[in-house]
Jmol script that loads the backbone (N, CA, C; Angstrom):
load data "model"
ATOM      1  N   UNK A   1       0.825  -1.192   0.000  1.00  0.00           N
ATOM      2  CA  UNK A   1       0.000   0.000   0.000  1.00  0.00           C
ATOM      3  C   UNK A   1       0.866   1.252   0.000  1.00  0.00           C
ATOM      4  N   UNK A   2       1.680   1.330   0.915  1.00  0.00           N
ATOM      5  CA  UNK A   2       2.815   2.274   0.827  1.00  0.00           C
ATOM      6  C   UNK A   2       3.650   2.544  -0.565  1.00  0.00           C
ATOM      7  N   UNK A   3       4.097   1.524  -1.267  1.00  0.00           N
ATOM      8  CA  UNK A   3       4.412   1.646  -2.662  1.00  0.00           C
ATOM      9  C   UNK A   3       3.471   2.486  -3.808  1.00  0.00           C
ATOM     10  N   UNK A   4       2.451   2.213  -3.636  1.00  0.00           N
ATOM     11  CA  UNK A   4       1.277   2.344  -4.578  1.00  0.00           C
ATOM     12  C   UNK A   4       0.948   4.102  -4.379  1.00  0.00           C
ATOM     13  N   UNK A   5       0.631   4.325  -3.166  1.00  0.00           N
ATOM     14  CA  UNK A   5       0.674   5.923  -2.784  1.00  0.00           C
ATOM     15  C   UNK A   5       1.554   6.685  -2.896  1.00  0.00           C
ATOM     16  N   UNK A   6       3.298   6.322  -2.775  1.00  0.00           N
ATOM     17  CA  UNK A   6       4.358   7.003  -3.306  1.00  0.00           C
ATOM     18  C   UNK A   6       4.065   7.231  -4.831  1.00  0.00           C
ATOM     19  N   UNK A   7       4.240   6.176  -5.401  1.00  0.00           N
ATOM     20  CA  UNK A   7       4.055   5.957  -6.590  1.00  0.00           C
ATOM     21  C   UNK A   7       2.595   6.960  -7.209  1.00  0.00           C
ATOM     22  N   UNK A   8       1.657   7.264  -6.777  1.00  0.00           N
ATOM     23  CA  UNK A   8       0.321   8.097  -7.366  1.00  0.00           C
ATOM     24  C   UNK A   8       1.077   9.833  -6.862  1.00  0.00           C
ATOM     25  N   UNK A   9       1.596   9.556  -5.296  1.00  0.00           N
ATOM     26  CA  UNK A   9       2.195  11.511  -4.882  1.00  0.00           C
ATOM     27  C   UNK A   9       2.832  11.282  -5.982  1.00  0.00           C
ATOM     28  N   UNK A  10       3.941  10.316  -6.523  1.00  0.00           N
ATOM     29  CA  UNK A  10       4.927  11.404  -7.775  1.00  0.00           C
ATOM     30  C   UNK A  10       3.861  11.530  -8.699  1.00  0.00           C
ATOM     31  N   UNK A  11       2.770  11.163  -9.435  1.00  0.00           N
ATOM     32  CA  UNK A  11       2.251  11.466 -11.000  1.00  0.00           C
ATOM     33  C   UNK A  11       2.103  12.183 -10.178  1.00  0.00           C
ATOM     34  N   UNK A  12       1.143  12.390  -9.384  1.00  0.00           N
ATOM     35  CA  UNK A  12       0.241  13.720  -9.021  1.00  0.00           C
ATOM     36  C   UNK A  12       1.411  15.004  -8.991  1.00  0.00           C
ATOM     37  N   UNK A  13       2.575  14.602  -8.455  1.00  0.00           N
ATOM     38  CA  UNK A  13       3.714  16.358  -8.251  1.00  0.00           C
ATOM     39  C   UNK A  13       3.976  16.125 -10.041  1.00  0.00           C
ATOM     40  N   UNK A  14       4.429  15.820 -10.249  1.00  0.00           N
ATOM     41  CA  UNK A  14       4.697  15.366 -12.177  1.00  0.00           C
ATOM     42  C   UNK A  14       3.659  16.092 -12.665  1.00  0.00           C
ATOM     43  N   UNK A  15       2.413  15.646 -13.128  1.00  0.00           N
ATOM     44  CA  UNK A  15       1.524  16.266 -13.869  1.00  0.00           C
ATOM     45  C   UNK A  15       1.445  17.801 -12.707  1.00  0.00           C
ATOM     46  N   UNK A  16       0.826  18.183 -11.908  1.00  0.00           N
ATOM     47  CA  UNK A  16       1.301  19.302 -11.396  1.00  0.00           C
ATOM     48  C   UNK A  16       2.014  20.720 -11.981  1.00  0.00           C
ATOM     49  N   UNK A  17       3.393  19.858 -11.787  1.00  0.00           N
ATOM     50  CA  UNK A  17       4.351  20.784 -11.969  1.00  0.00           C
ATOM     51  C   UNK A  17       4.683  20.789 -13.765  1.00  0.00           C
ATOM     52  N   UNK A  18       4.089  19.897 -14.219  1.00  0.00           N
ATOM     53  CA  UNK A  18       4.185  20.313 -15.533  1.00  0.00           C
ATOM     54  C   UNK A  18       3.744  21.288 -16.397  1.00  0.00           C
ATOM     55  N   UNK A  19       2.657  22.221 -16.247  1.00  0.00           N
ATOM     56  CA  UNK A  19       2.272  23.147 -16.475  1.00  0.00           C
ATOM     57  C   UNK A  19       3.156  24.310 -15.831  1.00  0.00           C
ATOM     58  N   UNK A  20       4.281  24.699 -14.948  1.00  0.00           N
ATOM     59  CA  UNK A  20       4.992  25.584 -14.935  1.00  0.00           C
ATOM     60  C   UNK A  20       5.664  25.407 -15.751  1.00  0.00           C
ATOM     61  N   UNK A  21       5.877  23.844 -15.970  1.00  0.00           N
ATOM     62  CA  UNK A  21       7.519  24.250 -16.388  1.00  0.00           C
ATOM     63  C   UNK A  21       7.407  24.193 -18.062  1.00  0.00           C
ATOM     64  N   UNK A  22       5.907  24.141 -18.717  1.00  0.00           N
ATOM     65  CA  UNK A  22       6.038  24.015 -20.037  1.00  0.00           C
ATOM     66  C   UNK A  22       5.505  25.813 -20.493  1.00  0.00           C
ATOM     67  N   UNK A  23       5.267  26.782 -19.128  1.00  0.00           N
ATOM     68  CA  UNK A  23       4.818  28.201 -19.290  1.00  0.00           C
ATOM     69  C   UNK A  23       5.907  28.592 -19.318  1.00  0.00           C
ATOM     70  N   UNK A  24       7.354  28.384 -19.187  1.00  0.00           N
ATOM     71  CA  UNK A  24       8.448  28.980 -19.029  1.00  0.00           C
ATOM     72  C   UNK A  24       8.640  30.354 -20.688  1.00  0.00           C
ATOM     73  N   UNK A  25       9.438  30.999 -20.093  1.00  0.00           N
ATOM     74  CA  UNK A  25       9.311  32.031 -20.983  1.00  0.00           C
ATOM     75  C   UNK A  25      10.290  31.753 -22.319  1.00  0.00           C
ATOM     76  N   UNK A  26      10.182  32.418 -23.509  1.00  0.00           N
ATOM     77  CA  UNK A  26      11.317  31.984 -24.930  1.00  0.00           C
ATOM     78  C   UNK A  26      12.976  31.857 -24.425  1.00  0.00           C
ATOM     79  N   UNK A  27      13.077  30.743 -24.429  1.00  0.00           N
ATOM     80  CA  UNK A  27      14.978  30.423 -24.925  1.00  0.00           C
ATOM     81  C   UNK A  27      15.622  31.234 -25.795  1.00  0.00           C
ATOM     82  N   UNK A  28      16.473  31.798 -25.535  1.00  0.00           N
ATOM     83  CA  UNK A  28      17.337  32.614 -26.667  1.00  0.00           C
ATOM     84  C   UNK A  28      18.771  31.318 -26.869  1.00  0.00           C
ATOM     85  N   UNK A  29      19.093  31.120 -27.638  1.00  0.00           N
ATOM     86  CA  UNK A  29      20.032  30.018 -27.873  1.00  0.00           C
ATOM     87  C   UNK A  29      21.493  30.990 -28.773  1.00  0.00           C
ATOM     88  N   UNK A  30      22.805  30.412 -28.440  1.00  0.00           N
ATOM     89  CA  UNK A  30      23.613  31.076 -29.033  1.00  0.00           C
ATOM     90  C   UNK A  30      23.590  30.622 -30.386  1.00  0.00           C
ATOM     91  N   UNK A  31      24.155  31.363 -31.534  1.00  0.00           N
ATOM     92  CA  UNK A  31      24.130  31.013 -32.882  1.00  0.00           C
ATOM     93  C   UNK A  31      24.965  30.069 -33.106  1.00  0.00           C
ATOM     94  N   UNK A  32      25.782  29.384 -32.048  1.00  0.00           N
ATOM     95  CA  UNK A  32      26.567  28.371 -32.731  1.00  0.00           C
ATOM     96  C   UNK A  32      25.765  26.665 -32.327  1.00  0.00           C
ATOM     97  N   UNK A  33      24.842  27.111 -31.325  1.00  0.00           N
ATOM     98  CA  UNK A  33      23.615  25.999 -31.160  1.00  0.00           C
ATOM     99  C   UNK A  33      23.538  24.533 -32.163  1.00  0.00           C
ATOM    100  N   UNK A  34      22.927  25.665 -33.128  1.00  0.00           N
ATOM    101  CA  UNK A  34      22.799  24.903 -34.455  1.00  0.00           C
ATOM    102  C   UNK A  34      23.264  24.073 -35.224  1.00  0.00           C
ATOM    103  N   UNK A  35      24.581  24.480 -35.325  1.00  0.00           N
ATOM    104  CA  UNK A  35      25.859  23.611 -35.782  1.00  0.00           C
ATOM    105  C   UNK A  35      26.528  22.385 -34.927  1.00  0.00           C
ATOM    106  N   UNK A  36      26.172  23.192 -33.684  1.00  0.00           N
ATOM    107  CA  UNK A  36      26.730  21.973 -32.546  1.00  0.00           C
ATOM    108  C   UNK A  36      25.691  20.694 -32.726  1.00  0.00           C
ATOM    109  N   UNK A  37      23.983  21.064 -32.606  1.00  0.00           N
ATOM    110  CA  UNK A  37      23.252  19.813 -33.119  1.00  0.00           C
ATOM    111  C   UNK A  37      23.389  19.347 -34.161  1.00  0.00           C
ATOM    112  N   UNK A  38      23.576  19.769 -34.770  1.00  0.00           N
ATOM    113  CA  UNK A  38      23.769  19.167 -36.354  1.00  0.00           C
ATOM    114  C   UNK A  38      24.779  18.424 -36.435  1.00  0.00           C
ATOM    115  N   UNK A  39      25.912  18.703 -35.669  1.00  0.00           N
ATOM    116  CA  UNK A  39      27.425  17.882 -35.775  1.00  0.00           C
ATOM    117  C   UNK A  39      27.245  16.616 -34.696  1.00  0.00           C
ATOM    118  N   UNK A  40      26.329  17.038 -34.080  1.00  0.00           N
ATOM    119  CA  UNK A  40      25.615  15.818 -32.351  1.00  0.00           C
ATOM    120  C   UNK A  40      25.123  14.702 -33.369  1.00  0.00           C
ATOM    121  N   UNK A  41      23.963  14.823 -34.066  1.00  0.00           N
ATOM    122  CA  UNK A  41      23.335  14.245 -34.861  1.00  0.00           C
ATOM    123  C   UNK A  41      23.763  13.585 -35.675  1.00  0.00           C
ATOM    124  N   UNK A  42      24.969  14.075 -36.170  1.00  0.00           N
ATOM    125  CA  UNK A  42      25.615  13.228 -37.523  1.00  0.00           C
ATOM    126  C   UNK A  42      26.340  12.390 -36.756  1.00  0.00           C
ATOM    127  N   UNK A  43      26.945  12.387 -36.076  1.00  0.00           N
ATOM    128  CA  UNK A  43      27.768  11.689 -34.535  1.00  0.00           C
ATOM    129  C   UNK A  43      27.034  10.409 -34.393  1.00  0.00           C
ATOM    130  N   UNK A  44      26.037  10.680 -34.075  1.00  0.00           N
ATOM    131  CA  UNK A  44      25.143   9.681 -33.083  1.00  0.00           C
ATOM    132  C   UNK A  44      24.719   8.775 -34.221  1.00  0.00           C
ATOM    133  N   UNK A  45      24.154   9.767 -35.263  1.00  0.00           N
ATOM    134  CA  UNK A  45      24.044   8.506 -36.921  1.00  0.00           C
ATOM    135  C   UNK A  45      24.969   7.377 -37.167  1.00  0.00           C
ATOM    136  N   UNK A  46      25.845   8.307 -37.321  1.00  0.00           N
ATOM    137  CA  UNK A  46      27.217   7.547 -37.322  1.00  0.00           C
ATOM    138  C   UNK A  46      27.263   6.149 -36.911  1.00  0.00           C
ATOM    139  N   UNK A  47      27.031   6.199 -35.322  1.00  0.00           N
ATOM    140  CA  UNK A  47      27.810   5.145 -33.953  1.00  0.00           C
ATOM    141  C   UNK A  47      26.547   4.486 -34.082  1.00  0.00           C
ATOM    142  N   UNK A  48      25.314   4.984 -34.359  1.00  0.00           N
ATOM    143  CA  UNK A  48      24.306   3.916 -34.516  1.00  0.00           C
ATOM    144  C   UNK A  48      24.402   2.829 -35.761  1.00  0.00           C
ATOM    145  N   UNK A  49      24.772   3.525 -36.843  1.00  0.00           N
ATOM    146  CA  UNK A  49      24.995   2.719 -38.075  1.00  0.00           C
ATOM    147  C   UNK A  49      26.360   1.946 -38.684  1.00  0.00           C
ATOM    148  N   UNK A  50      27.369   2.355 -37.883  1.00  0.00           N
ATOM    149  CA  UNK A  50      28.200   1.645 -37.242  1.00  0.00           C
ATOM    150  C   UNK A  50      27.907   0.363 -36.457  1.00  0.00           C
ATOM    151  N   UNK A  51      27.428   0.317 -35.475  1.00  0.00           N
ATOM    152  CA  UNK A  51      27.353  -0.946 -34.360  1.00  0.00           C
ATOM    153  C   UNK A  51      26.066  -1.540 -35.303  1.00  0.00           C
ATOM    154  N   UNK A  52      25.069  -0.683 -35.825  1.00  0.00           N
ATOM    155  CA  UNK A  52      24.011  -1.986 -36.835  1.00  0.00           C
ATOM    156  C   UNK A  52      24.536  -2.574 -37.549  1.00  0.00           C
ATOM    157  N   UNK A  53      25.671  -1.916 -38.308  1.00  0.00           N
ATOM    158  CA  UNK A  53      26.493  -2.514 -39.490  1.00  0.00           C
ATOM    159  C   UNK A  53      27.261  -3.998 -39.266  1.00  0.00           C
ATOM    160  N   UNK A  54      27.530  -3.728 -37.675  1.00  0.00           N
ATOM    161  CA  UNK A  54      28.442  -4.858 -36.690  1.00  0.00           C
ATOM    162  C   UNK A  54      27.997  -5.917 -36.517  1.00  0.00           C
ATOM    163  N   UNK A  55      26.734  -5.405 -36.181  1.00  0.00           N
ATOM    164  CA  UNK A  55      25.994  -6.561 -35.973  1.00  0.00           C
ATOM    165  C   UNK A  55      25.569  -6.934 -36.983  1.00  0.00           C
ATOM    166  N   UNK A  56      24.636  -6.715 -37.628  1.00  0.00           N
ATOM    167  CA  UNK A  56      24.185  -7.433 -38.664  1.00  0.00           C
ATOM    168  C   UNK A  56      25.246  -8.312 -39.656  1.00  0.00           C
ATOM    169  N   UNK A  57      26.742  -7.935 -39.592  1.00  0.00           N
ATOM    170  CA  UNK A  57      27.773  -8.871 -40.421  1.00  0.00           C
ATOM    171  C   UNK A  57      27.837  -9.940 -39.392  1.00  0.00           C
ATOM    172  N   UNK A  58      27.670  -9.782 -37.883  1.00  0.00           N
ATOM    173  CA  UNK A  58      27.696 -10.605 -36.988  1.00  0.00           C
ATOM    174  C   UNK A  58      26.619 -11.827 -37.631  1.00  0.00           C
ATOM    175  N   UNK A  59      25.453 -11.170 -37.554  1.00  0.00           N
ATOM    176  CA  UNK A  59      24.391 -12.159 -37.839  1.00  0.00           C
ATOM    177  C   UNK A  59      24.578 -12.878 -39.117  1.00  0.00           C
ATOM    178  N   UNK A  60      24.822 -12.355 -40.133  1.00  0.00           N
ATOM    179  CA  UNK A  60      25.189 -12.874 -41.684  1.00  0.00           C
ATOM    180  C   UNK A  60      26.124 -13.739 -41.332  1.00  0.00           C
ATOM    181  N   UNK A  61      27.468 -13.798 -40.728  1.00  0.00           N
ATOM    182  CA  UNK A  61      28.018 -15.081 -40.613  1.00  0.00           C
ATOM    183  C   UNK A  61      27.742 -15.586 -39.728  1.00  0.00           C
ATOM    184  N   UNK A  62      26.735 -15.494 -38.829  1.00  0.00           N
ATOM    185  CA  UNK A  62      26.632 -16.982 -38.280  1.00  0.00           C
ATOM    186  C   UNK A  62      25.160 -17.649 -38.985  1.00  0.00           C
ATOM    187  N   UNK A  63      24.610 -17.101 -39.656  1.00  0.00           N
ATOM    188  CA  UNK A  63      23.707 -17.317 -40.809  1.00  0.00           C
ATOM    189  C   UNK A  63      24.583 -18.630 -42.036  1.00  0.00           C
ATOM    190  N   UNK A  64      25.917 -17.759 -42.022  1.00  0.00           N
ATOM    191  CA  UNK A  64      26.147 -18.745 -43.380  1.00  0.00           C
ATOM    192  C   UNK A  64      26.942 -20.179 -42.813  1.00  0.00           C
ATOM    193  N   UNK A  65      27.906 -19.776 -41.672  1.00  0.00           N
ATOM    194  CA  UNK A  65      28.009 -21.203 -40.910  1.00  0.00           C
ATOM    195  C   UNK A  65      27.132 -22.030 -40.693  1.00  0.00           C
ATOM    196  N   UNK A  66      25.867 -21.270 -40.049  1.00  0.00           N
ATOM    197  CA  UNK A  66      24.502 -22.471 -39.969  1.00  0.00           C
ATOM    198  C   UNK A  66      24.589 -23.191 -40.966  1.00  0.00           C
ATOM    199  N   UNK A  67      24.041 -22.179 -42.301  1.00  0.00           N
ATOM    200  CA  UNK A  67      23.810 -23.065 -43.348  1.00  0.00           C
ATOM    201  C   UNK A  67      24.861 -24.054 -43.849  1.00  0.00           C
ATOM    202  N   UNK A  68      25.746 -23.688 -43.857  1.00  0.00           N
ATOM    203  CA  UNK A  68      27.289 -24.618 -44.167  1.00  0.00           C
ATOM    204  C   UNK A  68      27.555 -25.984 -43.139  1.00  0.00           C
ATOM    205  N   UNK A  69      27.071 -25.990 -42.275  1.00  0.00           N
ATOM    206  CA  UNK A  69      27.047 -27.053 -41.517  1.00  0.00           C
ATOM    207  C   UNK A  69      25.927 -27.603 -41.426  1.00  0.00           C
ATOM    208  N   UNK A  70      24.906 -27.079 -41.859  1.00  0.00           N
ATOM    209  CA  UNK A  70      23.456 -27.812 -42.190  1.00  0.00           C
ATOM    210  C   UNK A  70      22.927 -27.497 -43.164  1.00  0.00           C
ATOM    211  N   UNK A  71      22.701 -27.459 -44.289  1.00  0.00           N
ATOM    212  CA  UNK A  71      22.086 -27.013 -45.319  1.00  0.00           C
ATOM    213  C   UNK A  71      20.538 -27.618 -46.008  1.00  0.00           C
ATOM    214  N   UNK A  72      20.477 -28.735 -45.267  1.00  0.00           N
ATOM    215  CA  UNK A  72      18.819 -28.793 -44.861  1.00  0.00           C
ATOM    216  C   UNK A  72      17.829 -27.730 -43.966  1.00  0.00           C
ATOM    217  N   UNK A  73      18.477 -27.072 -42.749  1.00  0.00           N
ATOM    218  CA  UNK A  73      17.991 -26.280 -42.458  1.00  0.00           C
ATOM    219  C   UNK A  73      17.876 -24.527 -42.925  1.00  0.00           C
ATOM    220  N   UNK A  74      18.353 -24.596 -44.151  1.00  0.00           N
ATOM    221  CA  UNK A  74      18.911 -23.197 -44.276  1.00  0.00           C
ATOM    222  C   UNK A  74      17.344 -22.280 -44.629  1.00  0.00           C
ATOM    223  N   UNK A  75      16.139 -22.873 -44.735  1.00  0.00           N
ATOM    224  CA  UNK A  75      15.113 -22.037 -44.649  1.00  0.00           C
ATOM    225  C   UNK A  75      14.706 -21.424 -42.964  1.00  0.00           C
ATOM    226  N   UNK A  76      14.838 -22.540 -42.102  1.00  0.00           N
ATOM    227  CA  UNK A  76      14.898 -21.594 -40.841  1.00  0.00           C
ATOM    228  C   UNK A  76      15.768 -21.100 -40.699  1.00  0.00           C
ATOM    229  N   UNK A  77      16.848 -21.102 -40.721  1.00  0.00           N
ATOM    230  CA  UNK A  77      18.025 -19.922 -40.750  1.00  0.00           C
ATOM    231  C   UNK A  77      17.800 -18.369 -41.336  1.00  0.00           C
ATOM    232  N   UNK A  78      17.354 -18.598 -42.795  1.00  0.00           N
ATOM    233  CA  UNK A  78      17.362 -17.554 -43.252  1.00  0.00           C
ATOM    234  C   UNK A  78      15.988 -16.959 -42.904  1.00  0.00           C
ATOM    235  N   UNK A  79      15.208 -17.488 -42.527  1.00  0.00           N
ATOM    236  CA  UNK A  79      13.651 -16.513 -41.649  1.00  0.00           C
ATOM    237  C   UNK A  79      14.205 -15.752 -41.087  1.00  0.00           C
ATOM    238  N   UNK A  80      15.199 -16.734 -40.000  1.00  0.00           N
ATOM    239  CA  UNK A  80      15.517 -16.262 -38.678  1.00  0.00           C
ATOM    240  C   UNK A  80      16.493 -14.909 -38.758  1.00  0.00           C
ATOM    241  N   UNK A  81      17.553 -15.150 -39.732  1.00  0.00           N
ATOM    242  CA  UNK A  81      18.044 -14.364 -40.364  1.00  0.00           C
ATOM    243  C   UNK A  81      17.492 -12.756 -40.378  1.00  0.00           C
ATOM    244  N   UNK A  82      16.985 -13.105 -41.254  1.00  0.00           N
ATOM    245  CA  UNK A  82      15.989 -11.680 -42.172  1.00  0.00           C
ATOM    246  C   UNK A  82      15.085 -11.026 -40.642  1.00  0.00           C
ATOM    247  N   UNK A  83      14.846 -11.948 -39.856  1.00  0.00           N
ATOM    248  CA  UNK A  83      13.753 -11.325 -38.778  1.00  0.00           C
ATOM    249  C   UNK A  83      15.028 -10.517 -37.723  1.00  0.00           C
ATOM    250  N   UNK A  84      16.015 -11.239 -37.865  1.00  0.00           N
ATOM    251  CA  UNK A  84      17.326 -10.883 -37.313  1.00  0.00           C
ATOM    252  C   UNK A  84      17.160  -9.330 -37.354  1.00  0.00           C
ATOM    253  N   UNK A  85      18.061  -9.104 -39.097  1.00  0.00           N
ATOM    254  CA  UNK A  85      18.576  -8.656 -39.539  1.00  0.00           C
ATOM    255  C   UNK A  85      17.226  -7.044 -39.490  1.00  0.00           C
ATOM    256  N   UNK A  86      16.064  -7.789 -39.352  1.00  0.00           N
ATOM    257  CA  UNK A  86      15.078  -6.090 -39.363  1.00  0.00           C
ATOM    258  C   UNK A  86      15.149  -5.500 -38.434  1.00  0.00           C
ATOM    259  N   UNK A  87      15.193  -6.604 -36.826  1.00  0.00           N
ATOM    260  CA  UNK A  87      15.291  -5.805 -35.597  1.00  0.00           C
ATOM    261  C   UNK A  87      16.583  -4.810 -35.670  1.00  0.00           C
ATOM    262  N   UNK A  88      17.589  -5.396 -36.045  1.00  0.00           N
ATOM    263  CA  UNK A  88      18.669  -4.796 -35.852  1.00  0.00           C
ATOM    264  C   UNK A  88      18.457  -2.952 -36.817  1.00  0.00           C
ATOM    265  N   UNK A  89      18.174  -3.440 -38.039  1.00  0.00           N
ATOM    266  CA  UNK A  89      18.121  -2.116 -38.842  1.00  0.00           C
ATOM    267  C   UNK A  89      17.393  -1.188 -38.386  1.00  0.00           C
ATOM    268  N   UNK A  90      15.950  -1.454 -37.515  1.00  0.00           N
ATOM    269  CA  UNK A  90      14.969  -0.562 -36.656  1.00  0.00           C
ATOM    270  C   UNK A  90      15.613   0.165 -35.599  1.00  0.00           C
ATOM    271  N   UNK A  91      16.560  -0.450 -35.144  1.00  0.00           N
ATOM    272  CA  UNK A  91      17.723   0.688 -34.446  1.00  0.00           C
ATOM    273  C   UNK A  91      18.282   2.236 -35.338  1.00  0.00           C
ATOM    274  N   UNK A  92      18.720   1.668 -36.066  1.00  0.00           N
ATOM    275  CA  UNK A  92      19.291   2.818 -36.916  1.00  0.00           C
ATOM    276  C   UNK A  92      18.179   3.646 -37.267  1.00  0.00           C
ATOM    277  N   UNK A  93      17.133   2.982 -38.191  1.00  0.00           N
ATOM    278  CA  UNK A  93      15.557   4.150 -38.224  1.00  0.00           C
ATOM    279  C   UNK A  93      15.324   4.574 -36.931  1.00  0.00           C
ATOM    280  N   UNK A  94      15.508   4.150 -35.716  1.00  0.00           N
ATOM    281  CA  UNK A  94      14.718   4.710 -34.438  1.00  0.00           C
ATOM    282  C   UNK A  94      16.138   6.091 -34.221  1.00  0.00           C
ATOM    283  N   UNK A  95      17.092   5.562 -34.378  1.00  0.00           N
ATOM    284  CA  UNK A  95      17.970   6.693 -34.393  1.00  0.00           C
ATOM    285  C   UNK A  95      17.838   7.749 -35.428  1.00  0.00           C
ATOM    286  N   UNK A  96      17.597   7.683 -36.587  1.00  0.00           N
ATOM    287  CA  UNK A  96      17.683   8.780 -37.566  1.00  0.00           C
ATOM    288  C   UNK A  96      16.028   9.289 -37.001  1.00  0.00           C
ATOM    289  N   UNK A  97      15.072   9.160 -37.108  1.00  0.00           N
ATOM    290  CA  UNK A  97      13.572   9.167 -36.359  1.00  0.00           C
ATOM    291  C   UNK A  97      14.032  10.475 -35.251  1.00  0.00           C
ATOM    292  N   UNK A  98      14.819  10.006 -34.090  1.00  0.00           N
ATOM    293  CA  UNK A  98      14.962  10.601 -33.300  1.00  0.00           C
ATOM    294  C   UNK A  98      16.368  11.770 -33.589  1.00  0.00           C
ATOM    295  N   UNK A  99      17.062  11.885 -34.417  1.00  0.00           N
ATOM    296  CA  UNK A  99      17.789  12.824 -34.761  1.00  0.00           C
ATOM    297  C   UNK A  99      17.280  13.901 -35.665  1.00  0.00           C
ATOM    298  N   UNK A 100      16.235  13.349 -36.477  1.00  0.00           N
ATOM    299  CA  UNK A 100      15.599  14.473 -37.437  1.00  0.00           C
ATOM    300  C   UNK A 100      14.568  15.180 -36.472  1.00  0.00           C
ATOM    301  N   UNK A 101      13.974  15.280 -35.506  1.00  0.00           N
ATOM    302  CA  UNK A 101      13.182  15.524 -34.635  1.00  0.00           C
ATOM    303  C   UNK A 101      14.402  16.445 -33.596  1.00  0.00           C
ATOM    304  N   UNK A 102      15.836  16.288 -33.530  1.00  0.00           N
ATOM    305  CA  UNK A 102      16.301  16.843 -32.549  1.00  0.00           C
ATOM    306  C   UNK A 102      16.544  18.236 -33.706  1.00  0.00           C
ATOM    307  N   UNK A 103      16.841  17.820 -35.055  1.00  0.00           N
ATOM    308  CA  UNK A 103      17.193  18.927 -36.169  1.00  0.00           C
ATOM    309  C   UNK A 103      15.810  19.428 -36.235  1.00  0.00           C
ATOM    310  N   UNK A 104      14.766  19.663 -36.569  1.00  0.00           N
ATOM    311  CA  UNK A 104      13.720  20.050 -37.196  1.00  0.00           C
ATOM    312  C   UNK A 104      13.024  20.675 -35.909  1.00  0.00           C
ATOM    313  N   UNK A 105      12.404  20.042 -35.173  1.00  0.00           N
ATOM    314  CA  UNK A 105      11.663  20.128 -34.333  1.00  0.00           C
ATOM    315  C   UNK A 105      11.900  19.884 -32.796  1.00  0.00           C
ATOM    316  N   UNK A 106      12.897  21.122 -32.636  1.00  0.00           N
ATOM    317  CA  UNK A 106      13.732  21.114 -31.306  1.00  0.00           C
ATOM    318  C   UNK A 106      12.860  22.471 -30.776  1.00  0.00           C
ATOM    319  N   UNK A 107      12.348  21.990 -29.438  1.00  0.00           N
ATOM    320  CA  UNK A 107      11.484  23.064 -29.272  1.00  0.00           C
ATOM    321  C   UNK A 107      12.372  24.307 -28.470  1.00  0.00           C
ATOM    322  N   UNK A 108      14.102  23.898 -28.431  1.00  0.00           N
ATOM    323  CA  UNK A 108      14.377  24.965 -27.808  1.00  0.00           C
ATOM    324  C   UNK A 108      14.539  26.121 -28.985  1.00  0.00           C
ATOM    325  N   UNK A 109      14.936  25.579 -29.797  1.00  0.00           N
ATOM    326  CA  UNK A 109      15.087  26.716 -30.840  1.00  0.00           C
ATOM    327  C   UNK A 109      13.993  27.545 -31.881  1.00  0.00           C
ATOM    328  N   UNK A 110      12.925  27.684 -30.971  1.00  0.00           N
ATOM    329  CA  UNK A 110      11.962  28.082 -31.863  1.00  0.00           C
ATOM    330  C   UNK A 110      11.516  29.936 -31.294  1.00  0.00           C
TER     331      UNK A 110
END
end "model"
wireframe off; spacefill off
backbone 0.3
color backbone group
């Protein structure tokens, strides 16, 4: 019971205090702001599509060993594969997703 009532006081101070803090008055941002996100963004693209890249060669060879040591099974492999290989790429879209949103529609700079 004690858990459950902590847990409702924070939404309740949360929603609360969220209406001050979204009345706050205009951000003035320095002019080099801009460039700094933009160079953040290409960064973070980068290291995301990097480590997908990693992985997914990860997954491709142990995809083709499977098949090379079993090649009766190589239709579940390659499902498994391909179902692999989408989770992994949905990283990189969830990253570019969330970098075009930090470029475009950054509400400090408006």
């Amino acid at each position: 019971m004690r858990k459950v009532l902590f847990v409702l006081l924070t939404v309740l101070s949360v929603v609360c205090s969220a209406g001050a803090a979204l009345a706050a008055e205009k951000i003035t941002v320095a002019p080099n702001v801009i460039s700094m996100i933009a160079i953040g963004t290409a960064i973070g693209m980068g290291i995301a599509a990097f480590g997908c890249g990693i992985g997914m060669g990860f997954g491709l060879r142990g995809a083709c060993e499977g098949t090379a040591r079993n090649p009766d099974a190589s239709g579940k492999i390659t499902v498994t594969m391909l179902i692999g290989l989408a989770m992994i790429e949905s990283l990189a879209i969830y990253t570019l997703v969330i970098d075009l949103i930090i470029l475009f529609a950054n509400p400090y700079l408006k």
